[in-house]
C-alpha positions as CSV (number, residue, x, y, z in Angstrom):
1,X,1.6,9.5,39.1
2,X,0.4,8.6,35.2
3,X,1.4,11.3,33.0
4,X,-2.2,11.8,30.7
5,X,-1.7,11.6,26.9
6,X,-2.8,14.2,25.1
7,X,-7.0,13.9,23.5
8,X,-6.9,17.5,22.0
9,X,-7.3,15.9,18.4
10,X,-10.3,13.8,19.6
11,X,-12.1,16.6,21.5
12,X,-11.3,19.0,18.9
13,X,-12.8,16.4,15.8
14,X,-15.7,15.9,17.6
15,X,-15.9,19.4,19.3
16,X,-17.5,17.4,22.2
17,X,-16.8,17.9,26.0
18,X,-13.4,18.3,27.7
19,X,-14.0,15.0,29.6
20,X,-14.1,12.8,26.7
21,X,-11.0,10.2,26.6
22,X,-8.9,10.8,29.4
23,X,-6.1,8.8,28.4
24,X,-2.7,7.6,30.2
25,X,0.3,5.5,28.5
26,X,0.3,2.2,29.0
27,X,4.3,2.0,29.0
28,X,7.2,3.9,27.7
29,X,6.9,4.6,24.2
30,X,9.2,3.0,21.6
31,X,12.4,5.6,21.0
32,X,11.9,5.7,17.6
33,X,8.6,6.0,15.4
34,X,7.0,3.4,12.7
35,X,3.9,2.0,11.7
36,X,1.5,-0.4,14.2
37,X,-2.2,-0.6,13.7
38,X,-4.9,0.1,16.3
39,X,-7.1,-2.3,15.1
40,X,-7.4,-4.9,11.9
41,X,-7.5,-2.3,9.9
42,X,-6.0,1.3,11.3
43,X,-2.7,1.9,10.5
44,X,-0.7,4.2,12.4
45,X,2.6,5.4,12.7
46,X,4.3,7.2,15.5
47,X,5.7,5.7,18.8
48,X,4.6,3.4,20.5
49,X,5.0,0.8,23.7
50,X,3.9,-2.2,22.0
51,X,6.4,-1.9,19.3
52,X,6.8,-0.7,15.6
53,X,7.8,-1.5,11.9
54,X,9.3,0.5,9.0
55,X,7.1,0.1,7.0
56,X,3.2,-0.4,6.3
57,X,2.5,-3.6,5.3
58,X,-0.5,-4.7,7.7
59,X,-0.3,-8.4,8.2
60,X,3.3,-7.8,9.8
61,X,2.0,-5.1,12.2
62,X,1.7,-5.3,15.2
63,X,-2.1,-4.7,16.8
64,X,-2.0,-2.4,19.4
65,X,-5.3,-2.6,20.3
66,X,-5.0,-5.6,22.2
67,X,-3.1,-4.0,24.8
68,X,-5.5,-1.2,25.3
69,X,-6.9,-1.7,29.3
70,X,-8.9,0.3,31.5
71,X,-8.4,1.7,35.1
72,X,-11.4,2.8,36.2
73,X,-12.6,6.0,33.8
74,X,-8.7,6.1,32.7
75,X,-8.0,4.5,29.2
76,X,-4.1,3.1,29.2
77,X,-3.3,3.7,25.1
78,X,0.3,2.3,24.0
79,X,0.7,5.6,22.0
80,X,0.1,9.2,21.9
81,X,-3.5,9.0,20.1
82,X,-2.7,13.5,19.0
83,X,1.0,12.9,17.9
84,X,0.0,9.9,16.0
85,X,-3.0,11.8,14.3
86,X,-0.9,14.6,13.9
87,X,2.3,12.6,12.0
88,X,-0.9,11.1,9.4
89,X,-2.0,14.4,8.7
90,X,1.3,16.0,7.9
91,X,2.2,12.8,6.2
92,X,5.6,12.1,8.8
93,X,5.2,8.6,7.8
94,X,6.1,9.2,4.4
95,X,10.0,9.9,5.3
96,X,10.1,5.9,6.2
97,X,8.3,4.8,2.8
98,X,8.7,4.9,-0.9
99,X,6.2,7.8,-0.8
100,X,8.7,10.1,0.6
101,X,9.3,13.0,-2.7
102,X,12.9,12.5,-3.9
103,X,15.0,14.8,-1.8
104,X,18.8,14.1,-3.7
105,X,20.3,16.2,-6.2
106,X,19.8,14.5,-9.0
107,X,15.9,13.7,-8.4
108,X,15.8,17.9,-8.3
109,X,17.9,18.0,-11.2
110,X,15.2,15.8,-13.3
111,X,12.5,17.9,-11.5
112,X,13.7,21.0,-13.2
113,X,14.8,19.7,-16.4
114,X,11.3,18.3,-16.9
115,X,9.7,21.7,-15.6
116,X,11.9,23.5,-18.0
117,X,10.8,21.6,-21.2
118,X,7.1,20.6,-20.0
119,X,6.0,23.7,-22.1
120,X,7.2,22.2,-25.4
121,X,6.0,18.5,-24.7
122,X,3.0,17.4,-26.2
123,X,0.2,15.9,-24.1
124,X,1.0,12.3,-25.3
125,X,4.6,12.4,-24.4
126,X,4.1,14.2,-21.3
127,X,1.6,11.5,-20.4
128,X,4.2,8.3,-21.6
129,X,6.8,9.9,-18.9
130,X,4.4,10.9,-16.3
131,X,2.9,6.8,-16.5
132,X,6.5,5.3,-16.6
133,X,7.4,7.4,-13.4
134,X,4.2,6.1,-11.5
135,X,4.5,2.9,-12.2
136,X,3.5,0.4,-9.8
137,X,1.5,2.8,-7.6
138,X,-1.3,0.1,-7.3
139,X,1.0,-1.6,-5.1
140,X,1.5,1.0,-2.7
141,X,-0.1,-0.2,0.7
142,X,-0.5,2.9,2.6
143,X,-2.1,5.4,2.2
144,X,-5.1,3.1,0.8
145,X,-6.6,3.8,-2.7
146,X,-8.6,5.4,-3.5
147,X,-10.0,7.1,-0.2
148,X,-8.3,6.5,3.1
149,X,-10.0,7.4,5.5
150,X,-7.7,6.3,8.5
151,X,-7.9,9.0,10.9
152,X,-11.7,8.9,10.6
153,X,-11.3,5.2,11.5
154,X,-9.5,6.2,14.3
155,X,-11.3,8.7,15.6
156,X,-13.9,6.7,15.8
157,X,-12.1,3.9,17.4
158,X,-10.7,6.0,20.2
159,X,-14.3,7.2,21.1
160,X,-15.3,3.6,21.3
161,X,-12.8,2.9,23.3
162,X,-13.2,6.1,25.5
163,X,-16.9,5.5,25.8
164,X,-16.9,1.9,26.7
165,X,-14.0,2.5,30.0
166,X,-16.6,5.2,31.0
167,X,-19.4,3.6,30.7
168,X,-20.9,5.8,28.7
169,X,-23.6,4.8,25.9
170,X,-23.7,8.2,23.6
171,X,-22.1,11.7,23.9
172,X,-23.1,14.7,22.7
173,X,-21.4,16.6,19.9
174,X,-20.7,19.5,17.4
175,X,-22.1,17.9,14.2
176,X,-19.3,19.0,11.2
177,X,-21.3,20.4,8.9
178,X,-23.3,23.5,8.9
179,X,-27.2,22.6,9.3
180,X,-26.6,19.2,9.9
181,X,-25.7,18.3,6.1
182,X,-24.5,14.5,5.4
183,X,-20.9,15.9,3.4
184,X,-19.7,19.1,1.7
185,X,-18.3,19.6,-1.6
186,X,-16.0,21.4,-3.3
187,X,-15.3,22.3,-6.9
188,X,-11.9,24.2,-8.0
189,X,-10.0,24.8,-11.0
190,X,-6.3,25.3,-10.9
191,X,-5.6,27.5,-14.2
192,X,-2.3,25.8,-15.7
193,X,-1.5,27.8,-19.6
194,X,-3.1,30.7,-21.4
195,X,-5.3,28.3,-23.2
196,X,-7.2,27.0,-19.6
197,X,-7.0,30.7,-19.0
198,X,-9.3,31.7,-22.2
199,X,-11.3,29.3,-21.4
200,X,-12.7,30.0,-18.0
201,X,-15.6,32.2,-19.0
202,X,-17.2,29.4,-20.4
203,X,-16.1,26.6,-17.6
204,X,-18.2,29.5,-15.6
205,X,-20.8,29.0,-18.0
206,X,-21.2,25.4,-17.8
207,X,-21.1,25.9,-13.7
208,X,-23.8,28.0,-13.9
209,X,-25.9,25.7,-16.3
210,X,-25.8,23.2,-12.6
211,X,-25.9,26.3,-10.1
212,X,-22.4,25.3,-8.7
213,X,-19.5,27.6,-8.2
214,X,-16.2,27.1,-7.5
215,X,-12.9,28.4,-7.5
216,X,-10.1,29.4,-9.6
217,X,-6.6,28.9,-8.7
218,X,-4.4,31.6,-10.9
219,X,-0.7,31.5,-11.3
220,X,0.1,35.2,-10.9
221,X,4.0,35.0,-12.4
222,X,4.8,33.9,-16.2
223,X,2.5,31.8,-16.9
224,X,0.0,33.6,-18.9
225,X,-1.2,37.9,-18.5
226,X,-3.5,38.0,-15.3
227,X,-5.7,41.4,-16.1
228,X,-7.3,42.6,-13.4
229,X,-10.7,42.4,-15.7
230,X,-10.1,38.6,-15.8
231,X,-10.2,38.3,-12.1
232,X,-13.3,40.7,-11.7
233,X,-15.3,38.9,-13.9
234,X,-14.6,35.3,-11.8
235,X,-15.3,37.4,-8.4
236,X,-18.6,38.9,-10.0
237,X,-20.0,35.7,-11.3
238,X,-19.7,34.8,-7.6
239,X,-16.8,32.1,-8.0
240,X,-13.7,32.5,-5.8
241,X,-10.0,33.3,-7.0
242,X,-7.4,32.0,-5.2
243,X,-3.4,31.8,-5.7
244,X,-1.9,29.0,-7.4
245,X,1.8,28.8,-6.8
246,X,3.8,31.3,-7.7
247,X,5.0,30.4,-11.3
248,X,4.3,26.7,-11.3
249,X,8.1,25.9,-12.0
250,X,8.0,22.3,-9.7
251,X,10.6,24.4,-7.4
252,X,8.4,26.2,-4.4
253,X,9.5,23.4,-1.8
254,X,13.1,22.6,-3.1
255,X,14.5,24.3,-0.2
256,X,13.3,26.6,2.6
257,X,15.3,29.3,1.3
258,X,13.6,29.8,-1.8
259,X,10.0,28.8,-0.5
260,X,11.0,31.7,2.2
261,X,11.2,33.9,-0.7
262,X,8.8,32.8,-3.1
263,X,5.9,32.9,-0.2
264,X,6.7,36.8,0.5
265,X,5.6,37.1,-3.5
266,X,3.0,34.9,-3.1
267,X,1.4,36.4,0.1
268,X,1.6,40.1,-1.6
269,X,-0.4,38.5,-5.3
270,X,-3.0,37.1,-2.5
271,X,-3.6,40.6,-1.3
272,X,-3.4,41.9,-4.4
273,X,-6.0,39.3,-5.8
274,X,-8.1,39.4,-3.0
275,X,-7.5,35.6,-2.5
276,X,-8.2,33.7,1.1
277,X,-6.5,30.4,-0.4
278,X,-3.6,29.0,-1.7
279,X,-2.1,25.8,-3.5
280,X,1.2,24.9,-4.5
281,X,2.2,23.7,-7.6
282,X,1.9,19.7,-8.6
283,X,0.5,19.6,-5.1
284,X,4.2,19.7,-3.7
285,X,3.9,20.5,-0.1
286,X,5.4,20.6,3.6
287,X,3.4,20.8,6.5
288,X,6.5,22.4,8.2
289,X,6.5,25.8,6.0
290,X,2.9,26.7,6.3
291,X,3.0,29.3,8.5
292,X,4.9,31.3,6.2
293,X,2.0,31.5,4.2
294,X,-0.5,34.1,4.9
295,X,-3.5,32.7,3.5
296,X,-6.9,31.2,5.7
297,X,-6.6,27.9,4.0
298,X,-4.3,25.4,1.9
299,X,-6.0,23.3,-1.2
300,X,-2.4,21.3,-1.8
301,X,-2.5,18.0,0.3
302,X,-4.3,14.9,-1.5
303,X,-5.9,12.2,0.4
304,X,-4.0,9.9,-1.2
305,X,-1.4,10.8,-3.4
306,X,-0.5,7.3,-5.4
307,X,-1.0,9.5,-8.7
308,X,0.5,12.7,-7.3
309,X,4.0,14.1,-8.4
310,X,4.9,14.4,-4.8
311,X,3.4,10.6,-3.2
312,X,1.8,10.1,0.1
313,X,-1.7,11.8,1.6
314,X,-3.2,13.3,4.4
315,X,-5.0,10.3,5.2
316,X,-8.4,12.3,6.3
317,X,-11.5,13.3,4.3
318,X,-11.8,16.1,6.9
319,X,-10.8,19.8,6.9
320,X,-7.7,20.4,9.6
321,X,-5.8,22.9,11.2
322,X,-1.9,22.8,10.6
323,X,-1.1,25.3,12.7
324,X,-3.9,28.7,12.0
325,X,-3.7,27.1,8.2
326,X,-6.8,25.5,7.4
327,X,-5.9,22.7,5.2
328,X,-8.5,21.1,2.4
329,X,-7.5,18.5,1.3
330,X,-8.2,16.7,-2.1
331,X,-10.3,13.6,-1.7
332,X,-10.7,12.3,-5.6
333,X,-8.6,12.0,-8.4
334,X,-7.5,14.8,-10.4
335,X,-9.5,15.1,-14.0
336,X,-5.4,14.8,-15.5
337,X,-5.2,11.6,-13.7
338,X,-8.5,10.4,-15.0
339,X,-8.3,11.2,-17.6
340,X,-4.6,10.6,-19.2
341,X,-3.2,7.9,-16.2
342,X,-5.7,5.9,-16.1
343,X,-7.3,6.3,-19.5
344,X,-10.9,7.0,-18.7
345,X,-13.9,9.5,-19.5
346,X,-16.4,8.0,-16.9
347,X,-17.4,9.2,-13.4
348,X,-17.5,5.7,-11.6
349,X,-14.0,6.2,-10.2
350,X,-15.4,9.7,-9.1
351,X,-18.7,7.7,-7.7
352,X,-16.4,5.2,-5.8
353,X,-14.9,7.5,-4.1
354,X,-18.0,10.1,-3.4
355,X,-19.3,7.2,-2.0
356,X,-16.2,6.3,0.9
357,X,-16.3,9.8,1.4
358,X,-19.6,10.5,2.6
359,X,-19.8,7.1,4.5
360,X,-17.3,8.9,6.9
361,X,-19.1,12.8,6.3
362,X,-16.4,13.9,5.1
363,X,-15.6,16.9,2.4
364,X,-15.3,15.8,-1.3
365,X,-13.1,18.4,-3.2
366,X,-12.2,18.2,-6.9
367,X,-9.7,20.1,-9.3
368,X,-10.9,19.9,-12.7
369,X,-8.5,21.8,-14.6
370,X,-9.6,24.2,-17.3
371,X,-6.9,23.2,-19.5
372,X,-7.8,19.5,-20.0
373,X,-12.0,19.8,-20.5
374,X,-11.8,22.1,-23.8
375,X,-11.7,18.6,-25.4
376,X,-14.9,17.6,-26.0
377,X,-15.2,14.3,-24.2
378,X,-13.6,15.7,-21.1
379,X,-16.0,18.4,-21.6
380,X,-19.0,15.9,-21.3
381,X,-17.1,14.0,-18.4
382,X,-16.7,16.9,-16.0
383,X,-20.6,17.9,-17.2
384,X,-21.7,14.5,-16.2
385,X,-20.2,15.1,-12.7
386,X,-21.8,18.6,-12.5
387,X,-25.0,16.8,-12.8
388,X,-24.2,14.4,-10.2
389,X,-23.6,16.9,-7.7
390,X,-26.5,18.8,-8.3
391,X,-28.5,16.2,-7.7
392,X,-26.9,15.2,-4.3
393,X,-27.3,18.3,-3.5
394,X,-31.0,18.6,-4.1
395,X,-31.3,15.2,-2.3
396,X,-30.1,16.8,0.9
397,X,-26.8,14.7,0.5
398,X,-24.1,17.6,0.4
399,X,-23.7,20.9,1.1
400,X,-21.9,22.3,-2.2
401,X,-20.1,25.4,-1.5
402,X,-17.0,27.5,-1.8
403,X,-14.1,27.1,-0.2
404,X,-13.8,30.1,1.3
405,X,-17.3,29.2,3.0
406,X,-16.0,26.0,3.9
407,X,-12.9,27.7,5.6
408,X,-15.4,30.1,7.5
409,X,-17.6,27.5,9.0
410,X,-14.3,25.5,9.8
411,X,-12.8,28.6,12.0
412,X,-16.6,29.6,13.6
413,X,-16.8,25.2,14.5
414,X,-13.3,25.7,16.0
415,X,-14.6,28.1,18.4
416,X,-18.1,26.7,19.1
417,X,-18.6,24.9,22.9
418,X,-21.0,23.1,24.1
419,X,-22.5,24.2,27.1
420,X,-25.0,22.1,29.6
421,X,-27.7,23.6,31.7
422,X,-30.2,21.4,33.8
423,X,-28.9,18.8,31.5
424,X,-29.8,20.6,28.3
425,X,-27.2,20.8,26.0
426,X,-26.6,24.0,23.5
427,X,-24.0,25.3,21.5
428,X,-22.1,28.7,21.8
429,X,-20.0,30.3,19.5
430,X,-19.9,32.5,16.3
431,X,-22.5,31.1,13.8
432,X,-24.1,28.5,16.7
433,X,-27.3,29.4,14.4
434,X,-25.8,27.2,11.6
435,X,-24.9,24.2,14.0
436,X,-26.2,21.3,14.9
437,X,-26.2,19.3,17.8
438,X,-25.5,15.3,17.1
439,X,-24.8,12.4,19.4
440,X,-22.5,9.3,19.0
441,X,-23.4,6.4,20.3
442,X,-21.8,2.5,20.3
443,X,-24.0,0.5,18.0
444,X,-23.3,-3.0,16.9
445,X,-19.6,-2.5,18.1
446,X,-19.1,0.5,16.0
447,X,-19.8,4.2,16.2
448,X,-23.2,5.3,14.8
449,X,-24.1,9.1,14.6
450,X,-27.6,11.1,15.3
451,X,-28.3,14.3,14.0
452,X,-30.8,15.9,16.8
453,X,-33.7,17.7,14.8
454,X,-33.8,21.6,14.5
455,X,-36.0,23.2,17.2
456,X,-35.6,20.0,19.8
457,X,-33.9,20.5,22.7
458,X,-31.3,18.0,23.9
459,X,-31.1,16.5,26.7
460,X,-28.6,14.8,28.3
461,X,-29.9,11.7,30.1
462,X,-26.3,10.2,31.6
């Protein structure tokens, strides 16, 4: 008897019906894990039948997707399409790469020696050791820069796939955003020394001047005083606080041990602050420890992390569970990056990259960090964005919003169904008034999406 494969990351992407990819392996899987493709152009990494490589480089991969075949309605897949989603998301194939963070003694000892010092180094230094350490990330293959969007790729694959061994022309499902927008967007600020600190009232100010809020991340420990007048003043201007390590020493994840203790601190500051979310540090991170955390959502895994102090990605422009964590990940480049790595005061990387985003509906997040926009160019940079957003948001092309909204509509899609009666489809579950019903459908040898209008039933005519 053929043991089924798991499609719980399809069904729950897609929030679509149960029935959608029933899949069975197509041999044993490899013992060990590595990277295949599924596809010219979808990496993957996990275990597979077909075989697997150590590392990502795509014209030595083997294509898997030639020994996809169908049995009836049955789909044989040479891998496990949730375990290999799941080891992209929580970045597993980072442990066989050069992306993996330094895990020896000494890499830690350099870690805290530079933490310990950062204070007293000037910008320009700071920057000269930060570009001599990332040097030659434009060569790193995988994760792709400057927006992969792998997992959306394969998503979309497997439901081709899936609908073509059932025959099946569209199917019905949960669109991802809340009345059917395109994308969502996200603003945040992570509040690094006393001076980005002094100068959130007027970052507020200059938020307000597009009608966009955001929210602040606030190290609650040595940093810089946290009154509790300077948090009331960000929650009644209607932005968000949220928790931003715990002291932003570079030493959270060193060891379970101390992230163990450190996150007991860090849970009481986010009931103390009245926070929902959290992010690390430098965006250091391991999907393993995040349910000691007692936050709704994570803001601490990048995309793709070429530029990050900790390498790798996520390898999704969409929100996703890691256990009851919700993690939102950061989809463009930090404004420290832009700014001081790769020496520019334009939005066209930012444009780039809005743009792969929202090909795939995805959520575009940013941290602009109080800290480096008192300059004045920087200033006019990140105002130049505002504007941008503002008017994709007037052109129907986002939905901008908080995090914490985006969180909510993230756990109330997690528990919507559909439900068919006399062939009409509707949507149950906690704010079903806000959702959308859309189909996919093969088009052209790809997956296209429909939007079905407000007020129009839908009917299902397979």
């Amino acid at each position: 008897m053929l043991t089924a494969l798991s499609n719980q990351a399809l069904v729950e992407y897609y929030r679509c019906a149960e029935g959608i990819g029933d899949f069975v392996p197509a041999g044993r899987l490899s013992d060990a894990s590595g990277f295949f493709k599924f596809g010219p152009e979808v990496i993957c990494y996990g275990q597979s039948s077909s075989g697997v490589n150590n590392q990502p480089v795509a014209a030595g991969l083997h294509d898997s997707l030639q020994d996809v075949s169908i049995e009836g309605s049955m789909l044989r897949l040479p891998f496990d399409p949730s375990q290999v989603i799941n080891n992209l998301r929580c970045e597993r194939y980072a442990m066989n790469t050069a992306s993996a963070t330094p895990k020896s003694a000494l890499g830690s000892l350099v870690r805290n020696g530079y933490y310990a010092i950062r204070p007293l180094l000037p910008v320009r230094v700071r920057r000269r050791m930060q570009k001599f350490r990332l040097r030659g990330w434009a060569e790193i293959p995988f994760p792709r820069w400057p927006v992969d969007r792998t997992v959306e790729d394969l998503m979309e694959r497997l439901l081709l796939v899936s609908l073509r061994a059932q025959a099946i022309e569209r199917i019905p499902f949960i669109w991802f955003w809340p009345e059917g927008s395109p994308s969502c967007t996200i603003v945040t600020h992570d509040v690094e020394e006393l001076a980005g600190r002094d100068f959130c009232t007027k970052l507020m100010d200059l938020n307000d001047s597009a009608g966009i809020k955001s929210s602040f991340q606030i190290v609650p420990e040595e940093r810089y005083p946290v009154p509790e007048s300077f948090l009331d003043e960000i929650r009644l201007r209607g932005f968000e606080v949220n928790i931003h390590d715990l002291n932003h020493d570079g030493n959270l994840y060193r060891k379970r041990e101390i992230f163990l203790q450190r996150a007991l601190r860090i849970n009481q500051y986010g009931k103390k602050f009245h926070a929902v979310g959290f992010r690390s540090g430098a965006l250091y991170r391991n999907a393993d420890w995040y349910g000691a955390l007692d936050f709704s959502y994570d803001l601490s895994v990048p995309n793709v992390g070429h530029l990050e102090a900790q390498q790798g990605g996520c390898c999704t422009v969409m929100p996703f569970f890691v256990g009851n964590v919700l993690q939102l990940p950061l989809t463009t480049t930090q404004d420290y990056s832009l700014f001081n790595i790769l020496s520019t005061y334009s939005i066209e990387l930012w444009k780039k990259q809005i743009g792969l985003i929202t090909e795939k509906h995805g959520l575009i997040s940013f941290i602009v960090h109080p800290d480096y926009i008192i300059e004045n160019r920087a200033r006019d940079t990140y105002q130049t964005l505002l504007e941008y957003l503002a008017r994709m948001r007037s052109d129907g092309k986002t939905w901008l919003a908080l995090p914490r909204e985006v969180s909510d509509w993230c756990r109330q899609r997690r528990q919507m169904k559909l439900m068919r009666d006399n062939g009409a489809w509707r949507i149950e579950g906690p704010g079903k008034e806000r959702a959308r019903i859309a189909y996919a459908a093969v088009e052209g040898g790809k997956i296209s999406y429909e939007i079905e209008s407000p007020g129009r039933q839908a009917y299902d005519f397979g």
